[in-house]
N, C-alpha and C positions, 0 to 999 in steps of 0.2 A: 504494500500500500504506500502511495507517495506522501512524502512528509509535507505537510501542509504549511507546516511552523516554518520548515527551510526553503519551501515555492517563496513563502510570505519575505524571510529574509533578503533570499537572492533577488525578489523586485528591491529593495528597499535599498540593497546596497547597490545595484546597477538606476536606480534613479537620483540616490545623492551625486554618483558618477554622471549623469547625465545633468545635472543641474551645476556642478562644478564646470562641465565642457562649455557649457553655455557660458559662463561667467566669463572664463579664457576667450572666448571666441570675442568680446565685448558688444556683443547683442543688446539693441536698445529692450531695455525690460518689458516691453510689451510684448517682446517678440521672445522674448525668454518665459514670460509665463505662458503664451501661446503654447510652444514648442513642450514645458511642463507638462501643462494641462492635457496635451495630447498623447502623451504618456501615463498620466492617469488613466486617461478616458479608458485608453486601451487595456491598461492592466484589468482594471474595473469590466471592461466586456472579457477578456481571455482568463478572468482568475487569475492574475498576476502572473501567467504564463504566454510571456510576448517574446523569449527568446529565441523563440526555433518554431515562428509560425510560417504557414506555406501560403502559396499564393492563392488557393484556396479558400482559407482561413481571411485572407487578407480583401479579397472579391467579396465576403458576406460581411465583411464587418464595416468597410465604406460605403458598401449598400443599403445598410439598414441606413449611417451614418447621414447618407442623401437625404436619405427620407423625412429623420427628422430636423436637421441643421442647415446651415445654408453655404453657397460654396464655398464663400470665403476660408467657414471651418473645417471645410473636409480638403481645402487646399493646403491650413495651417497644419493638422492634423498629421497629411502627409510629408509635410517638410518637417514636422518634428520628428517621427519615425524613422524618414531618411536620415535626420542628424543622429539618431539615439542609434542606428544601426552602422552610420562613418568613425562614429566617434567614441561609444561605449562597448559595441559590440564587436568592431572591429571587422565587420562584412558587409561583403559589397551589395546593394539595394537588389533584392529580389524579384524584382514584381517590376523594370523598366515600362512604361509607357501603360501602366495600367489605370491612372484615371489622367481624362483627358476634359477640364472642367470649359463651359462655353464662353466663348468672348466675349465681354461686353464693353465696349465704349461709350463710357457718360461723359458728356462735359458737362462741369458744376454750373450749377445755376450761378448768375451772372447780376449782381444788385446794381441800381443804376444808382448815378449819383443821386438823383432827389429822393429815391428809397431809402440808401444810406439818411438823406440828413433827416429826415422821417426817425428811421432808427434812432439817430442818434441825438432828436430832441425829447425822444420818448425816454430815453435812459435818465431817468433822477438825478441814482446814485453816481457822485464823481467820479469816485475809483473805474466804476464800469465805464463811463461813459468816454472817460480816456481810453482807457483799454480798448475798448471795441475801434473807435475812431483809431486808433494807431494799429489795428489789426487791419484795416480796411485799407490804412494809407499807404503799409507797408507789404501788404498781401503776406500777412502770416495763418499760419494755421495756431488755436489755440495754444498747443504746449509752447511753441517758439515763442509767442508774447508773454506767455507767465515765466517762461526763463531768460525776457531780457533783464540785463543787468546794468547799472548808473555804465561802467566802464564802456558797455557794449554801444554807445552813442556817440560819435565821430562828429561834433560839431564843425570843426574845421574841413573836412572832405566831405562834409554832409552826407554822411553815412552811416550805416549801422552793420554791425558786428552781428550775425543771427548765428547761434553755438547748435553744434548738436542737431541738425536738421536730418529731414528724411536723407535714410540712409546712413545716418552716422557724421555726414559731412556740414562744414562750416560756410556759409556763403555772406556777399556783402550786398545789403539793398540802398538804394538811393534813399536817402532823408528829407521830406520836404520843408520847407521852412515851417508853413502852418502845422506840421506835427511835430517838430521842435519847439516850437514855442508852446505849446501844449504840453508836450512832454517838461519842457523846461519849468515853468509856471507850476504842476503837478507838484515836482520835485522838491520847489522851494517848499511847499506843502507841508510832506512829511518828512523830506531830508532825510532818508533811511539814507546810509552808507554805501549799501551796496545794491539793495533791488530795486528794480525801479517799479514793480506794483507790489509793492509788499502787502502782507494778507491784515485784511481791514478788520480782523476779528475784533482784537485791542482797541477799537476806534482811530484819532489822529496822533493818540498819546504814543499807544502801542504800536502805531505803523512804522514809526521812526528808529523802535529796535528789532524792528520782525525780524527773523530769521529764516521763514516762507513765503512764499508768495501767495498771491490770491487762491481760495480755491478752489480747484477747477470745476465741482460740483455745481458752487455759486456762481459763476461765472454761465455754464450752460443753462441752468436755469433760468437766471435774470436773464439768457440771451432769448431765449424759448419764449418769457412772458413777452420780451419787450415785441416780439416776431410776432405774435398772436396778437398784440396790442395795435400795433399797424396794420394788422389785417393785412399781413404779406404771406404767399400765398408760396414762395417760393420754397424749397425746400434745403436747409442748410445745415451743409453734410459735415462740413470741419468748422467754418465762421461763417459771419456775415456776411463776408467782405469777400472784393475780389480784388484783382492786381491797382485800380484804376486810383489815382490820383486824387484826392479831395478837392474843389476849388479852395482859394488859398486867399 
């Protein structure tokens, strides 16, 4: 009879291994709990028995997977499997070209500028209301504007320093003046040292030694009422905002 306690083991000690690769590899953490989680998923359908499954095994278990999740996860799912089987297991992927998920080309919905300033007289609260307007001026996606930082603003080459972007990589966006002086004006605000939206929990008192930034929960939220408060109809998938310029 197979020992149940040592099935249980041997997941336990090949998914700390699997969670250390990840770390090495410097996977932005979204993509490291993805790649986790699909490692769960899977022990949790095979009985913690995912070392030596067939191609078989692997056809009924992204089948049900279709059915009830959507591509994205039965995309993520297989690219963690493939990592947990390069990198823990030390063999080569079994199953080449076995799911082949469909195309889809969206382009993000597109806010015009009188939408934006719609948006952006709807927003009360200061903190947001900067925020969003410098996510729209700068064409960032959420995380990228909760991780700007005071240092990350190039006044003199009017620019900005954006860390950490998709992909791992760093890029520079153009700064416009009116979101400089916005940004600037903000700043004298709260004066935090180092972030430049630090999290409003503390009030004005507590912004100035935050240690985090806005967020992000509050942030989509207030984004969502302000979006339903304008009766904009668009659907907005990372921000408000797109690449285009604000008048000035």
């Amino acid at each position: 009879m197979e020992d149940l306690s040592a099935v249980a083991a041997a997941f336990a000690h090949n998914y700390q291994s699997h969670l250390k690769h990840l770390t090495l590899k410097s996977l932005q953490p979204k993509t490291v709990e993805a790649y986790s989680r699909a490692i769960r998923r899977l022990g949790e359908y095979f009985d913690q028995r995912i070392d030596a499954l067939t191609e078989a095994q692997l056809v009924e278990y992204f089948t049900d997977l279709i059915e009830s999740h959507s591509w994205s996860t039965v995309k993520l799912d297989l690219y963690g499997l493939k990592f947990y089987y390069e990198h823990v297991l030390k063999q080569p992927w079994l199953a080449p070209g076995l799911i082949k998920p469909p195309r889809s080309q969206r382009l993000p919905d597109i806010v015009t500028i009188a939408e934006a300033d719609r948006l952006f007289l709807a927003t009360r609260v200061h903190s947001y209301h900067v925020f969003f307007f410098t996510l729209y001026s700068l064409g960032l996606r959420l995380g990228e504007g909760l991780r700007l930082r005071v240092g990350d603003i190039d006044a003199a080459r009017q620019r900005v320093h954006i860390r950490d972007a998709k992909g791992n990589k760093d890029r520079l966006v153009p700064l416009p003046q009116a979101t400089y002086r916005l940004l600037q004006a903000f700043w004298q605000r709260h004066r935090n040292p180092s972030l430049l939206f630090p999290n409003r929990a503390g009030g004005l008192v507590g912004a100035r030694t935050a240690t985090t930034p806005l967020d992000l929960g509050g942030v989509q939220t207030t984004l969502r009422k302000v979006v339903a408060g304008c009766g904009l109809k668009k659907t907005f998938r990372r921000t408000a905002c797109a690449t285009v310029t604000p008048r000035t």
